[in-house]
C-alpha positions as a LaTeX table, in Angstrom:
\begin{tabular}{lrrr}
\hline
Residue & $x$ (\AA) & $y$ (\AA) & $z$ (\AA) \\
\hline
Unk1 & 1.76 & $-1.96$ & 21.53 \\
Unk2 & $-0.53$ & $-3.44$ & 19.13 \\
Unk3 & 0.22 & $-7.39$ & 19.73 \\
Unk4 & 2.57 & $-8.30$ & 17.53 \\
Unk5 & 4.60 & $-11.29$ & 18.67 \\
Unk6 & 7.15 & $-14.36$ & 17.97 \\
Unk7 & 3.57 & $-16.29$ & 18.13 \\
Unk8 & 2.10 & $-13.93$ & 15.39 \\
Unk9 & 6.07 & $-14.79$ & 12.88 \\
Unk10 & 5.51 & $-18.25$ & 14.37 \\
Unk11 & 2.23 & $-19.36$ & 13.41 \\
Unk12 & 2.32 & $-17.59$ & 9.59 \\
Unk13 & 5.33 & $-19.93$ & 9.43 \\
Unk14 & 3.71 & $-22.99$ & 9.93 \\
Unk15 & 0.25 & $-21.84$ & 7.67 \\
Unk16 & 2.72 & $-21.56$ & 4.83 \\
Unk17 & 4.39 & $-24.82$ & 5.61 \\
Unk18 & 0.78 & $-25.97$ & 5.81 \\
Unk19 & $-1.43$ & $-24.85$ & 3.09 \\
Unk20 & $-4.32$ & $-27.00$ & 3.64 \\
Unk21 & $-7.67$ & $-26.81$ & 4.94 \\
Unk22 & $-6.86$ & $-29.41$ & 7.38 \\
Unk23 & $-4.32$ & $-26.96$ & 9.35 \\
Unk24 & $-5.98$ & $-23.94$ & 8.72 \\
Unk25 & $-9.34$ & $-25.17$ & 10.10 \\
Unk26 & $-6.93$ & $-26.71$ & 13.12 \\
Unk27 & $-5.23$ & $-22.91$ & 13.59 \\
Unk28 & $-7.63$ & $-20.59$ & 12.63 \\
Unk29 & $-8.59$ & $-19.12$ & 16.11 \\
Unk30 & $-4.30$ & $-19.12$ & 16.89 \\
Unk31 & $-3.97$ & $-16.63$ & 12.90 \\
Unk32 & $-6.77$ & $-14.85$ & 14.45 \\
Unk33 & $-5.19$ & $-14.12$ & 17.98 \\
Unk34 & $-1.67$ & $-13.72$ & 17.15 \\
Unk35 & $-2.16$ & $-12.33$ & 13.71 \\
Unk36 & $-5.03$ & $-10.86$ & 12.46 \\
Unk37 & $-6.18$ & $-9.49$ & 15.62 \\
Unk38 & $-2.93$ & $-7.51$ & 16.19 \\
Unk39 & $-3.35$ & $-6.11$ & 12.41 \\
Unk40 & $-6.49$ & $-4.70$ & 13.35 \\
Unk41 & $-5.71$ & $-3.24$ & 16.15 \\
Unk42 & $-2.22$ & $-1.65$ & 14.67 \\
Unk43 & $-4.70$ & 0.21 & 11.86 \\
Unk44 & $-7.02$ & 1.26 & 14.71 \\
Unk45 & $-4.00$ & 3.04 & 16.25 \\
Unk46 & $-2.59$ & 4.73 & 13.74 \\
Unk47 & $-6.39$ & 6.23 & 12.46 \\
Unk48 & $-6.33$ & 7.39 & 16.04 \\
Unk49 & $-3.20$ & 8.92 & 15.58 \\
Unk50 & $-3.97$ & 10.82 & 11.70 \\
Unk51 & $-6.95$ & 11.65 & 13.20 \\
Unk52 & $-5.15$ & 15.80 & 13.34 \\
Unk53 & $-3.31$ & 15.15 & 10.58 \\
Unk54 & $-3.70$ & 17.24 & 7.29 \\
Unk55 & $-3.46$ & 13.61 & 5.53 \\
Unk56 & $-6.00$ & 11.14 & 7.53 \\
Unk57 & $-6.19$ & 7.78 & 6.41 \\
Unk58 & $-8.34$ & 5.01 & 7.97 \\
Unk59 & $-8.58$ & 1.15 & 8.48 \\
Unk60 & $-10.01$ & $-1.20$ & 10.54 \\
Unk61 & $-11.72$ & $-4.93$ & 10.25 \\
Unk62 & $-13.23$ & $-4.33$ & 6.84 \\
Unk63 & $-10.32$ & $-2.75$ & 5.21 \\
Unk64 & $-8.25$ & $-6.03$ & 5.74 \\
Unk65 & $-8.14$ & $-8.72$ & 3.21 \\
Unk66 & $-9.47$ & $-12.36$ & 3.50 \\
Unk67 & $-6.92$ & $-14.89$ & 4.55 \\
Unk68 & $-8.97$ & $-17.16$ & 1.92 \\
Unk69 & $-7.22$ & $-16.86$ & $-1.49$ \\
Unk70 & $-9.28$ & $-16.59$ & $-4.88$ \\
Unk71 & $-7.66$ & $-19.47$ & $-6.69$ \\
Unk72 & $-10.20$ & $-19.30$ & $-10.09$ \\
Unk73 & $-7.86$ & $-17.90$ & $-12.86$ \\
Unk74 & $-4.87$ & $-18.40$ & $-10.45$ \\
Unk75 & $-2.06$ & $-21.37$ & $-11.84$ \\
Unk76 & $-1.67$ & $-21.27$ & $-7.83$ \\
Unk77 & $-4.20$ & $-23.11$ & $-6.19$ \\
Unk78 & $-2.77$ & $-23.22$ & $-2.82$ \\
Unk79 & $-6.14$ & $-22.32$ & $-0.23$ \\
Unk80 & $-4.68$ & $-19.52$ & 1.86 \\
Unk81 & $-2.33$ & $-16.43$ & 2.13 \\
Unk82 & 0.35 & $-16.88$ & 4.11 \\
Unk83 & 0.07 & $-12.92$ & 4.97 \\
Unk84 & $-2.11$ & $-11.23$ & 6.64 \\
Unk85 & $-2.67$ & $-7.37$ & 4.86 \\
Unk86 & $-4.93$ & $-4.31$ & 4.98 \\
Unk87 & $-5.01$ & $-0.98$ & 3.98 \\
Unk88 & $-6.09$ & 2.59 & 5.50 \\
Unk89 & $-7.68$ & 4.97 & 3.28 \\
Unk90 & $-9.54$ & 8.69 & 3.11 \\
Unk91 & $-12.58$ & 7.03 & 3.25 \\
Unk92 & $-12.00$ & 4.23 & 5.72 \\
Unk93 & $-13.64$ & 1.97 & 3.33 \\
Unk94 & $-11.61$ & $-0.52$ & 0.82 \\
Unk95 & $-11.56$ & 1.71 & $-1.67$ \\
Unk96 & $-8.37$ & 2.51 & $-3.82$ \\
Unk97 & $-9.99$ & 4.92 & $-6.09$ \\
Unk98 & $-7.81$ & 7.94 & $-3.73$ \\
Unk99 & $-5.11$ & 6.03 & $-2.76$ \\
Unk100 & $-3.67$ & 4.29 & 0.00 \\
Unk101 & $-1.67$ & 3.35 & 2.79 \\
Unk102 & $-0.80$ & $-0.50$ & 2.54 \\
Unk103 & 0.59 & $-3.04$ & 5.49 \\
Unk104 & 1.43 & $-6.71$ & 4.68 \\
Unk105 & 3.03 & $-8.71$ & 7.59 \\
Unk106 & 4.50 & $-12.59$ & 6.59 \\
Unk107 & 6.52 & $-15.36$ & 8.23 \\
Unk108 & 9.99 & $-13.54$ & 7.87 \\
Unk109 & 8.66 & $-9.98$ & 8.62 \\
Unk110 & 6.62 & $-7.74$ & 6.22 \\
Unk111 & 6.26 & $-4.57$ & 4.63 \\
Unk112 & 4.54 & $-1.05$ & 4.32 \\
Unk113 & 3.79 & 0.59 & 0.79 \\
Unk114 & 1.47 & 3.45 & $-0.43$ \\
Unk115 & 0.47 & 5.16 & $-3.27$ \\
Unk116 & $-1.58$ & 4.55 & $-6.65$ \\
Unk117 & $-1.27$ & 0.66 & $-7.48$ \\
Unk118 & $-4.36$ & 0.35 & $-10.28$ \\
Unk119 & $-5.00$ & 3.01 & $-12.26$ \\
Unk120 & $-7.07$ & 2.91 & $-15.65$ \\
Unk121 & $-5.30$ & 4.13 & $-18.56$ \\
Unk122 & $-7.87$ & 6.81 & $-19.10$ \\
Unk123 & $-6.87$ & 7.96 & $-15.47$ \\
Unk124 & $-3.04$ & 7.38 & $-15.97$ \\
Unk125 & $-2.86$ & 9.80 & $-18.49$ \\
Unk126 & $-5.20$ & 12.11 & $-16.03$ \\
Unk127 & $-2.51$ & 11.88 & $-13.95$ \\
Unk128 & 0.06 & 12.54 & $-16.79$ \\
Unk129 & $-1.71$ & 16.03 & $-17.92$ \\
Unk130 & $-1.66$ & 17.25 & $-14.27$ \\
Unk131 & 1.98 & 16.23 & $-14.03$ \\
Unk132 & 2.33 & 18.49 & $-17.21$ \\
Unk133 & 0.84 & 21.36 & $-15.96$ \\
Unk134 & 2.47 & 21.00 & $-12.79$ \\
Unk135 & 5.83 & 20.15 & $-13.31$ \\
Unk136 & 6.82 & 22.54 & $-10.66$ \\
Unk137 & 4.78 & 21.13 & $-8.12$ \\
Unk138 & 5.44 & 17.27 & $-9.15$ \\
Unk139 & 9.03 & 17.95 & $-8.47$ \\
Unk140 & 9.16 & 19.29 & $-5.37$ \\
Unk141 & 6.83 & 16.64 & $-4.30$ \\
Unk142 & 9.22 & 14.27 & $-5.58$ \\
Unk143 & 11.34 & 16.00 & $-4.12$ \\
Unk144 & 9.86 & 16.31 & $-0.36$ \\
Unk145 & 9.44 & 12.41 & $-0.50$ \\
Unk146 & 13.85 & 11.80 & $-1.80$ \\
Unk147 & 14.21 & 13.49 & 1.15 \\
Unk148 & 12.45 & 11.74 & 3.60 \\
Unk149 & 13.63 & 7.95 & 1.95 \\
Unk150 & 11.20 & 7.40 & $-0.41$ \\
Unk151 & 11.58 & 6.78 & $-4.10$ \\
Unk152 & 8.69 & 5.97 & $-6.51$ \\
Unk153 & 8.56 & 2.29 & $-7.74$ \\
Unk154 & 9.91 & 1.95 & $-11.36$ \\
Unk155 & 9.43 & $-1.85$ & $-11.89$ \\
Unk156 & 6.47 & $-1.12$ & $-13.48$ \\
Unk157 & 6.72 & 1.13 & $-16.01$ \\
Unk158 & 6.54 & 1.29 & $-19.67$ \\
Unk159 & 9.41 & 0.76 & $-22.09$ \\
Unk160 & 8.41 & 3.81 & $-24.21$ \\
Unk161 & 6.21 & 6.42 & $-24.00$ \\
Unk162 & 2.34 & 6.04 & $-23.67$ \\
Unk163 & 0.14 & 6.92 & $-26.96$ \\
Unk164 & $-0.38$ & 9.96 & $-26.99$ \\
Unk165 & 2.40 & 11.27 & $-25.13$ \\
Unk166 & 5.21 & 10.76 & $-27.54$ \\
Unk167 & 6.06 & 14.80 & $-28.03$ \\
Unk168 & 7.08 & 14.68 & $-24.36$ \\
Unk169 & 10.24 & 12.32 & $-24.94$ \\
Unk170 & 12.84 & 15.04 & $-24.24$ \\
Unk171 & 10.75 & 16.40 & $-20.91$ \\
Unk172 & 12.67 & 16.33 & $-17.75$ \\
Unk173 & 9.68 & 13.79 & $-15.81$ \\
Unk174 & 10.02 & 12.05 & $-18.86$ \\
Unk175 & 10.52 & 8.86 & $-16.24$ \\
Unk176 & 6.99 & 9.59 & $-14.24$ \\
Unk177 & 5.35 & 10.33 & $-17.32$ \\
Unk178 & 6.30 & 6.45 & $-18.16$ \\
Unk179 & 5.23 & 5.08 & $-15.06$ \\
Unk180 & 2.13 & 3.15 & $-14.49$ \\
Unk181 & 1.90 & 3.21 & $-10.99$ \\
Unk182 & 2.86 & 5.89 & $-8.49$ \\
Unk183 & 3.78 & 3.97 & $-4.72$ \\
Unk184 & 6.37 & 4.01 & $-2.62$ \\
Unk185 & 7.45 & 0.47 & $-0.22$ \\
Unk186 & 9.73 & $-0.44$ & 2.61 \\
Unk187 & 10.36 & $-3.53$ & 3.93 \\
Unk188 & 9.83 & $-4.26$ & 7.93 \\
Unk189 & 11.88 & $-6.61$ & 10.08 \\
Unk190 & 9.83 & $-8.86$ & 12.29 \\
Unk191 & 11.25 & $-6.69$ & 15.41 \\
Unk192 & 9.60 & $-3.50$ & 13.97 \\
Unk193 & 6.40 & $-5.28$ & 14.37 \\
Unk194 & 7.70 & $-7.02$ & 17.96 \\
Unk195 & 8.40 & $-3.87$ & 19.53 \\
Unk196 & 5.48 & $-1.81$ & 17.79 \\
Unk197 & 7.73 & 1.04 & 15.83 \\
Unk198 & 5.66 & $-0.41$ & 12.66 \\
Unk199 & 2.99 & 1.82 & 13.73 \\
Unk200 & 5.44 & 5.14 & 13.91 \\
Unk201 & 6.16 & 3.76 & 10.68 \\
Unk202 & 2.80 & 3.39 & 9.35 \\
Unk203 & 1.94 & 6.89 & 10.26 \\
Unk204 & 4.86 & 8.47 & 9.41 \\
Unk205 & 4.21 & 6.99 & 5.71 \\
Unk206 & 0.64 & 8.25 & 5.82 \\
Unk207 & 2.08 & 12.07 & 6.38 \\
Unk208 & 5.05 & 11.82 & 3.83 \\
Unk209 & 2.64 & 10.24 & 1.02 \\
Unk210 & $-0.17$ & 12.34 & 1.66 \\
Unk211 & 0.63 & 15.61 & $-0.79$ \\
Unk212 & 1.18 & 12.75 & $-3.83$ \\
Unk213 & $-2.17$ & 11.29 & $-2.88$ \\
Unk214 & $-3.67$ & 14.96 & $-3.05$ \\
Unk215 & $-1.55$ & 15.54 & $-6.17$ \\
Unk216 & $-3.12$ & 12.59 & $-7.66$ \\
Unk217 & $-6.77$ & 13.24 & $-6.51$ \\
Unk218 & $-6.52$ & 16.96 & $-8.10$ \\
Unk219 & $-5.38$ & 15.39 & $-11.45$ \\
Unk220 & $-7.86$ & 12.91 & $-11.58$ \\
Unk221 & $-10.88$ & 15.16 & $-10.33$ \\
Unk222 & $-10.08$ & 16.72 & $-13.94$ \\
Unk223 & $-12.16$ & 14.25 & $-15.90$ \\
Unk224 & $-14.48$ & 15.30 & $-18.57$ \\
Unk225 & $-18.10$ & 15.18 & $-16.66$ \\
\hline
\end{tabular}
């Protein structure tokens, strides 16, 4: 069990009902015992348990993200997040640059995602030639992760296709070769976390998105020196 509890749902309630400095300075050790302290120790657990996998990923302390919020260019200048969220990566650094394995947990429960969230153009269409000249591959990739409940994210995509691209209109990955990112998400009930199947979860995610993240990594490793 990594923690989790009513107290962790409980207490990310009341920081988002309370947004201020005031509470937060107040609260901070009860985020830190109920919350943020079981999130690290639920990414400790599952690197422990990808340790023997063919896909490892990583997290810990430093691959979690401030509770602070960067309110300069943000129309939302609320102090705080009312989530507490980390990653696990190859490296076990916060580094997205190979992709990742993402956890967010809130006030009504949370969610798990993975994938490719921020790629440069210049990489997208990296990762465009590789699905080109692996369509074979891509597919049953694609494929591998239908089967296991995972779909790719479309809400971001583009409305045509990208310059450069436009003789591939009629190809059948017509729709990946549109997309600009490449993740999958799920959302988590607050008893996942309770009862401590979100790590299962989290590692099961790790294994299913792991050939993408290679697929992606062998595309990209393809740029001009």
């Amino acid at each position: 069990m990594t923690g989790f509890t009513e107290a962790t749902f409980r207490v990310l309630g009341e920081l988002a009902a309370n947004n201020n400095k005031e509470w937060y300075d107040a609260n901070k050790d009860r985020l830190k015992k109920d919350a943020r302290d079981p999130f690290e120790a639920m990414l400790g657990i599952v690197t422990v348990l990808l340790e023997g996998s063919q896909y490892p990923v990583q997290g810990n302390a430093k691959t979690m993200f401030r509770q602070n919020r960067d309110v300069r260019f943000s129309k939302d200048k609320t102090p705080y997040k009312t989530t507490v969220s980390g990653m696990l990566t190859p490296s076990g650094i916060k580094d997205e640059s190979n992709g990742v394995v993402y956890a967010q947990v809130g006030p009504d429960g949370g969610l798990i995602a993975a994938g490719h969230y921020r790629l440069a153009t210049a990489d997208l269409n990296l990762v465009r030639d590789h699905i080109l000249a692996n369509p074979d591959h891509f597919t049953q990739i694609r494929a591998d992760l239908r089967h296991k409940g995972w779909e790719l994210r479309t809400e971001n995509r583009l409305s045509g296709m990208a310059r450069g691209y436009s003789d591939h209109v009629d190809h059948p990955l017509v729709d990946a070769l549109r997309l600009k990112t490449y993740t999958v998400l799920a959302n988590q009930r607050q008893q996942v976390w309770i009862n401590g199947d979100i790590v299962e979860n989290l590692v099961a995610l790790a294994e299913d998105i792991g050939p993408l993240l290679a697929f992606i990594r062998d595309g990209l490793s393809r740029a001009p020196k």
